[in-house]
C-alpha positions as CSV (number, residue, x, y, z in Angstrom):
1,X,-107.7,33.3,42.8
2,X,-105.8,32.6,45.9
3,X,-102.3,31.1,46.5
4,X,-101.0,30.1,49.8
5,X,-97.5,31.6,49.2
6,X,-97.4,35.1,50.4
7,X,-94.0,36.0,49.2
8,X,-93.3,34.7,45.8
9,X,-94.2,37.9,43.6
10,X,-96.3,38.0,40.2
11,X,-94.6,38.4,36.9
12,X,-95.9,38.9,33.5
13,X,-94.4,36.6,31.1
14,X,-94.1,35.9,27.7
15,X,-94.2,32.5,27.6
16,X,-92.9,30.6,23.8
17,X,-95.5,29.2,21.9
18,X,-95.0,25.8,23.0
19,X,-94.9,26.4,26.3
20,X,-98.0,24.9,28.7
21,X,-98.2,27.6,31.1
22,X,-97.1,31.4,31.7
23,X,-100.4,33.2,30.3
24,X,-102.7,33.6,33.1
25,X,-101.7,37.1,33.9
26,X,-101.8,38.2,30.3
27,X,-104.9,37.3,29.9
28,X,-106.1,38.7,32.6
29,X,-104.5,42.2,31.4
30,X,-105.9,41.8,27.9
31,X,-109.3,41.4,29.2
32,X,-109.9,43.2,32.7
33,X,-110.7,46.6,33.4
34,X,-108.3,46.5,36.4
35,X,-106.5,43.9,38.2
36,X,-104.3,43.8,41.1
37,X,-103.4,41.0,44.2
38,X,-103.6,41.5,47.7
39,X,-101.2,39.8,50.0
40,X,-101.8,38.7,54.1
41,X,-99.9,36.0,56.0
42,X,-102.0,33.9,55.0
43,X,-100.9,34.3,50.6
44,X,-102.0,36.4,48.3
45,X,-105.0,37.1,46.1
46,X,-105.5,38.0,42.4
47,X,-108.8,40.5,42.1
48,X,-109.9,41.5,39.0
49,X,-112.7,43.6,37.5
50,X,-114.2,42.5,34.3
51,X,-115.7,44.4,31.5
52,X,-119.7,44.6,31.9
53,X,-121.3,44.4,28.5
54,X,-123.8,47.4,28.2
55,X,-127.6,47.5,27.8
């Protein structure tokens, strides 16, 4: 996922449970291998490498 602002930084919340947003990155943590962002002028990036499910 890409966002167009280069400079305002990731953070891993824990949102309330009535809250609408804030979970993204933790569920990307829970279910990722790895995961990490990438930032140019242009924004930044989110990458992430998902589990593959054996033969």
């Amino acid at each position: 996922m890409t966002d167009p602002l280069p400079y305002s930084w990731l953070v891993l919340r824990n949102p309330a449970l009535d809250e609408e947003s804030g979970r993204g990155l933790l569920l990307l943590e829970a279910i990722a291998l790895r995961w990490g962002v990438e930032q140019n002028a242009h924004g930044k990036t989110v990458w992430c490498e998902p589990p593959v499910p054996g033969p």
